[in-house]
C-alpha positions as CSV (number, residue, x, y, z in Angstrom):
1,X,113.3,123.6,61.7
2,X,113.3,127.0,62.7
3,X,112.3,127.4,66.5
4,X,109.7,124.8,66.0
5,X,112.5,122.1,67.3
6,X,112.0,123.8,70.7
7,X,108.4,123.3,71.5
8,X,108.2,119.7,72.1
9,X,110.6,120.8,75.1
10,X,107.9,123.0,76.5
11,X,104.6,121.8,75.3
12,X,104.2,119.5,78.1
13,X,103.6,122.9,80.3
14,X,100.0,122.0,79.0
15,X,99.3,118.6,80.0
16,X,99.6,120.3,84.2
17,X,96.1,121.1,84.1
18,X,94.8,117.8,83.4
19,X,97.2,116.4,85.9
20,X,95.2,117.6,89.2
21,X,91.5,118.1,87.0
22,X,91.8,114.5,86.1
23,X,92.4,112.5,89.2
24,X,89.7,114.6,90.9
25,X,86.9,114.2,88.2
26,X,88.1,111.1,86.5
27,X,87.5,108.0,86.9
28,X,90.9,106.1,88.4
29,X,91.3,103.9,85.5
30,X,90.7,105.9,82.2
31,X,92.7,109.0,84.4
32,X,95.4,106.4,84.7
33,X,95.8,105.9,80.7
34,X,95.3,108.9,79.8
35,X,97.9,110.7,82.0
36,X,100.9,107.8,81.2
37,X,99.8,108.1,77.6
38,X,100.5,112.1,77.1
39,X,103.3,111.9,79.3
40,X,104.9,109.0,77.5
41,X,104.5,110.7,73.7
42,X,105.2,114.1,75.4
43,X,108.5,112.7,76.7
44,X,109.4,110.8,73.4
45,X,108.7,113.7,71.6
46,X,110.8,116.4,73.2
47,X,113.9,113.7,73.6
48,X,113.6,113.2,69.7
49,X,114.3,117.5,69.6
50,X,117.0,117.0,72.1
51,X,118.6,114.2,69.8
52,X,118.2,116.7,66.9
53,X,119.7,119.1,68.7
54,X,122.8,117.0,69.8
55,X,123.4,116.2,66.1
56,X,124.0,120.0,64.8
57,X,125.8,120.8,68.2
58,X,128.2,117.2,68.2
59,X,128.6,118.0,64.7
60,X,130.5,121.3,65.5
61,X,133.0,119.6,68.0
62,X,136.9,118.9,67.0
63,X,137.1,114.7,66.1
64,X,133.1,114.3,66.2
65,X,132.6,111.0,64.1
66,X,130.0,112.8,62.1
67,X,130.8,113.4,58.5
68,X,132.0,117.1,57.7
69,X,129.2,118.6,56.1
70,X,127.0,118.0,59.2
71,X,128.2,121.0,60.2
72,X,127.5,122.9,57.4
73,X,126.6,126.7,57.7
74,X,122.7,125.6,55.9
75,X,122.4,123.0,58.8
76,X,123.4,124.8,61.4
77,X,121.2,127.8,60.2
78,X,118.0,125.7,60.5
79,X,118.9,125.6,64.9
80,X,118.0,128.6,66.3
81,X,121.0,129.9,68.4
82,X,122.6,126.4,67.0
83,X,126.2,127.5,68.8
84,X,124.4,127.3,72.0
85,X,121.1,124.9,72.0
86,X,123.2,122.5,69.9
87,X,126.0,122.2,73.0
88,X,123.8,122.6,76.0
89,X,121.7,119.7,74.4
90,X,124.6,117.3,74.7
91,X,124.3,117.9,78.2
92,X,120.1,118.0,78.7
93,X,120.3,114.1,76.7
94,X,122.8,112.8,78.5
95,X,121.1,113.7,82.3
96,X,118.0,112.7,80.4
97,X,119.7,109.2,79.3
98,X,121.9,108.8,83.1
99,X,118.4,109.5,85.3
100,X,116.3,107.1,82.7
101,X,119.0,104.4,83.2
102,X,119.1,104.9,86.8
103,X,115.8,104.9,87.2
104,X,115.2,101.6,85.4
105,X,118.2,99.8,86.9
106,X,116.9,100.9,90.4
107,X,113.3,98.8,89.7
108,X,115.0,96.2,88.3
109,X,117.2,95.7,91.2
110,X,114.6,96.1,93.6
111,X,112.2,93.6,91.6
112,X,115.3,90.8,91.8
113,X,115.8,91.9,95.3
114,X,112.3,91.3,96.4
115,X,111.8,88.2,94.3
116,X,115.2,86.4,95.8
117,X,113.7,87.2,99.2
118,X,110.4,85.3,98.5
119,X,112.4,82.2,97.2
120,X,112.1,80.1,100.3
121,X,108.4,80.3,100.5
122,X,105.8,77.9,99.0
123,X,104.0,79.3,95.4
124,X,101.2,80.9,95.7
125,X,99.3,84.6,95.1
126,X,100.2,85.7,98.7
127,X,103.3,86.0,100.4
128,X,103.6,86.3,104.2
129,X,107.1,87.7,105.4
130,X,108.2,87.7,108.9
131,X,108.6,90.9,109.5
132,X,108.1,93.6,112.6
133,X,107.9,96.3,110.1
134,X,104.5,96.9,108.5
135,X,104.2,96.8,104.4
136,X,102.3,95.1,102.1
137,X,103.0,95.9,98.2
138,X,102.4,94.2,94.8
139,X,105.2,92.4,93.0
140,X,105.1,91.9,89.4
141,X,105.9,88.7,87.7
142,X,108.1,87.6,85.1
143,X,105.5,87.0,83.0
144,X,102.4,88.8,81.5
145,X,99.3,87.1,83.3
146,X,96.3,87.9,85.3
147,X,95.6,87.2,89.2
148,X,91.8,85.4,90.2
149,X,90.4,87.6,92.2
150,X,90.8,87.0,96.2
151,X,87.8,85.5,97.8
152,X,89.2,84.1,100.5
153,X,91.1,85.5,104.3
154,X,94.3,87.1,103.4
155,X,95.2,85.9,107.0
156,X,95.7,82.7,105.9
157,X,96.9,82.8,102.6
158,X,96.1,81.1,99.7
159,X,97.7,78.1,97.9
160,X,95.6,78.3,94.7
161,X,98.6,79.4,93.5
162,X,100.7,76.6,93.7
163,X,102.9,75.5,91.0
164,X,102.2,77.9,88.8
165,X,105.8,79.9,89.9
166,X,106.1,83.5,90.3
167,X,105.5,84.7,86.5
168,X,102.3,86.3,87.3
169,X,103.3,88.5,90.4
170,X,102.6,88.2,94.1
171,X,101.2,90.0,97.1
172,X,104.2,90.7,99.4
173,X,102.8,91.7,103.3
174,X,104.5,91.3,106.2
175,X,103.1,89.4,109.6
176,X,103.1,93.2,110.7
177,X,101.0,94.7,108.7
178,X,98.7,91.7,108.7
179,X,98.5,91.9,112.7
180,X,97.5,95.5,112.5
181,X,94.4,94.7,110.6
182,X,90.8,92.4,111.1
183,X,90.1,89.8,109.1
184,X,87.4,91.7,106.5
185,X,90.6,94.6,106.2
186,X,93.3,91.8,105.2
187,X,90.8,91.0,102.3
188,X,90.6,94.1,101.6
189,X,94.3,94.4,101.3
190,X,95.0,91.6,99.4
191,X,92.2,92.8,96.8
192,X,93.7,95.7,96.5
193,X,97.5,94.4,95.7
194,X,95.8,92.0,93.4
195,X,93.5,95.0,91.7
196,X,97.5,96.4,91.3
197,X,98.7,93.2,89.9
198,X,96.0,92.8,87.2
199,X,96.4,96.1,85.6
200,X,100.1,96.4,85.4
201,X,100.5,100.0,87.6
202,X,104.3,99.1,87.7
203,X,104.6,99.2,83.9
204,X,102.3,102.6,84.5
205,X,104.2,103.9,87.4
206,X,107.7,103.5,85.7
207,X,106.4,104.9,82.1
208,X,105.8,108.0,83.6
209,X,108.6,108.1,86.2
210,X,110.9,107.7,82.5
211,X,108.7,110.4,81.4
212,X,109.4,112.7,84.3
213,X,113.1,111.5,83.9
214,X,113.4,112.7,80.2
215,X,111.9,116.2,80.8
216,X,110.7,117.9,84.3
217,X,108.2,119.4,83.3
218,X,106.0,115.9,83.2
219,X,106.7,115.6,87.3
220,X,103.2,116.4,87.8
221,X,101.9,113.8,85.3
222,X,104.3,111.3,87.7
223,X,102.7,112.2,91.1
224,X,99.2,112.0,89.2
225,X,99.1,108.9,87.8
226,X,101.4,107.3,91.4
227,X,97.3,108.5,93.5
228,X,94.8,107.5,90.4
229,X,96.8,103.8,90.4
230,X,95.7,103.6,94.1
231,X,92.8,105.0,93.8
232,X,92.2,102.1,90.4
233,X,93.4,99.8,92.9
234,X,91.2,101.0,96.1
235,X,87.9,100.9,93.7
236,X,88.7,97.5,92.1
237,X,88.9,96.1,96.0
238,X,85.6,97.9,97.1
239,X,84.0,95.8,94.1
240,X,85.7,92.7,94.9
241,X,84.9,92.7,98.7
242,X,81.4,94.9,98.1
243,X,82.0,97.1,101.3
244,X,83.7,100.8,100.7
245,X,83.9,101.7,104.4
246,X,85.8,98.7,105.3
247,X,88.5,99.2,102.4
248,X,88.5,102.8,103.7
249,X,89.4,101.8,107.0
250,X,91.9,99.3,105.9
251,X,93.5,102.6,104.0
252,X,93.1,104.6,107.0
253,X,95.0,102.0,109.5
254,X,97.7,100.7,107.5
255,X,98.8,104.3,106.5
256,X,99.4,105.0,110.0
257,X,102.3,102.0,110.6
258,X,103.0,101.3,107.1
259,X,107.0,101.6,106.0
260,X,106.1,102.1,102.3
261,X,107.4,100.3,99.0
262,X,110.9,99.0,98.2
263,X,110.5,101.6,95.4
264,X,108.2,104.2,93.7
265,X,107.3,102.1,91.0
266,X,106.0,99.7,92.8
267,X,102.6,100.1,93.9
268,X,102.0,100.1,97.9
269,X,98.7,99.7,99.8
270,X,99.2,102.7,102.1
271,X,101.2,104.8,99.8
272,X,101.3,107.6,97.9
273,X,98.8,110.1,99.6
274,X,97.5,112.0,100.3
275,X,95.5,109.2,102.1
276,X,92.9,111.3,103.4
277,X,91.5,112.3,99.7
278,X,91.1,108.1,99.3
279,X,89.4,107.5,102.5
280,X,87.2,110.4,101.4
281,X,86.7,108.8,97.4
282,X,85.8,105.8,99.3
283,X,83.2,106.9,101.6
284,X,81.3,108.0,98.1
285,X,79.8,106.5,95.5
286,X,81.7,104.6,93.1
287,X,82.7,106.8,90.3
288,X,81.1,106.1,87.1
289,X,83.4,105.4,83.9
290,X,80.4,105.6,81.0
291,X,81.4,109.0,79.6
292,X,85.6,108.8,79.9
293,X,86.3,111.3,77.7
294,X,84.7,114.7,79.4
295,X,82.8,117.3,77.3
296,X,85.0,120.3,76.8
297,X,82.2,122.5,79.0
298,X,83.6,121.6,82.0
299,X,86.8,122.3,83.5
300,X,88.5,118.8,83.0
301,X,86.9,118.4,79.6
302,X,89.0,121.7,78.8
303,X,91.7,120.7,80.2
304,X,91.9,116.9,78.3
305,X,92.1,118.8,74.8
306,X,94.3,121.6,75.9
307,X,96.6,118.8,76.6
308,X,95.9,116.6,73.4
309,X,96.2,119.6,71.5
310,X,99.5,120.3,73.0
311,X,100.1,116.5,72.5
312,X,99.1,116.7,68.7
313,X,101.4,119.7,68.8
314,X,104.2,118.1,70.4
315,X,104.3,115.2,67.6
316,X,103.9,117.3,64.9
317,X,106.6,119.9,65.4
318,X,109.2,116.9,66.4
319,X,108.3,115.2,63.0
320,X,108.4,118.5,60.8
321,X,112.2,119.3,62.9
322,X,112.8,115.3,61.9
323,X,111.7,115.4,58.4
324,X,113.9,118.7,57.9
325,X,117.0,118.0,59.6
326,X,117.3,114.5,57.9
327,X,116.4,116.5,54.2
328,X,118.7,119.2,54.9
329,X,121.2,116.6,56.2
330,X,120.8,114.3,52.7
331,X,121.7,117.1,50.9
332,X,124.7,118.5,52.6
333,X,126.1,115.0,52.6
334,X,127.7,114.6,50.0
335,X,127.8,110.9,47.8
């Protein structure tokens, strides 16, 4: 494996670039993908190295469960400093497996905590909470499905809804955040939870949060991908309610009162920031998503393959560590 096994642990230094590049010259959507994508293989890759790793070192401890010649001088000679990166990565995968099991039981909780709460109202895609403090979020389903989109005053709530359950998420706001805004801005906000709701950003938000979780280096990728999934949103409710400055303004009050989301990996109207760069992307054109993969001239189209290629990179040095360990493994074993 040679020291090989330790680049998928540092590779993801060069997916950074495309973290800022992309939400600034992409367009929301395909910047959304593409960020959860590399920092989902990026993470997989370099927890595969740290399981490889955790293999030589266990097999050097007193009672491990591993057979004998796992420990093998030829094994151990294909780890770099194996007396040292095989121990120390004990401890890297099992932070890496506590934070991903916290993080995942944390949005879980909150899901069945927010879902419990809504039990007592009637079905439908919106629902109102009674509520002095001001929040509106998106609350994912049970279900795979998509939401209509809203045509009607978010103020009064819709029952189109009804009887279908709660499998295909809701739009949680609370009468505070509802009084705080006119009727064309309550459109705006409910098209904007929906726009969250139809694309799955939860599933996005907690990829890469598991990502981030796994190795620290993908933090970045995490705050990214947390603004282009409200920036998808905030363009998907311009189109649905055909008036930018009004969605912008909508932004601009709620961000003001607004409390937040139960959690980070749910998505929030007002939240995450910075708000001022959204208000800005809305009083612009809409962003055009012909050409999604940039030309490597510019800046972000440098930074895309510096980050695929590190990607590419990533993959193949955890599958040539894989390939070797398990061949050097098979033969020290014996039948």
């Amino acid at each position: 494996m040679g020291v090989f096994v330790f680049l998928p642990l540092v590779l993801p230094l060069t997916a950074l670039p495309v973290a800022r590049l992309a939400e600034l010259h992409l367009h929301p959507r395909v910047a959304t993908r593409l960020l959860s994508g590399l920092a989902v293989v990026l993470a997989l890759c370099s927890t595969l190295c740290l399981v490889l790793l955790v293999v030589v070192g266990t097999a050097q401890l007193p009672g491990n469960p591993l057979p004998d010649a796992w420990s093998d001088p030829e094994v151990r000679e294909a780890v770099p400093y194996d007396e040292i990166a095989g121990k120390a990565a004990i401890v890297a995968l099992a932070a890496v497996a506590v934070g991903c099991v916290a993080a995942a039981g944390r949005h879980r909780r909150v899901r069945r905590h927010a879902h419990r709460a809504l039990a007592g109202l009637p079905d439908g895609e919106l629902a109102v909470l009674t509520d002095e403090a001001p929040y509106a979020y998106a609350l994912p389903g049970s279900a795979a499905g998509q939401l209509p989109r809203p045509g009607v005053d978010a103020g009064a709530g819709s029952r189109r809804g009804r009887g279908r359950g709660h499998g295909r998420g809701r739009v949680v706001v609370s009468t505070a955040m509802l009084d705080c805004l006119d009727t064309r801005e309550r459109a705006a906000l409910v098209a904007h939870e929906q726009a969250h709701l139809n694309g799955s950003h939860h599933r996005y938000l907690l990829a890469v949060r598991l990502a981030a979780r796994a190795n620290p280096l993908l933090r970045p990728l995490r705050a990214a991908v947390a603004y282009t999934t409200e920036r998808w949103a905030d363009e998907e409710a311009a189109q649905v309610t055909g008036e930018r400055t009004v969605v912008a303004r909508a932004i601009g009050k709620a961000a003001l009162v607004s409390r937040g989301t139960p959690t980070p990996t749910l998505a929030g109207f007002a939240a995450p920031g910075p708000v001022p760069r959204r208000v800005a992307a809305l009083l612009e054109p809409a962003p055009s998503a012909v050409n999604w993969w940039p030309s490597m001239s510019t800046a972000v189209g440098l930074a895309v393959w510096t980050a695929a290629a590190g990607t590419l990179g990533s993959a193949l040095s955890s599958a040539n560590a894989t390939v070797t360990l398990f061949l050097l493994l098979k033969t020290a074993t014996p039948l």
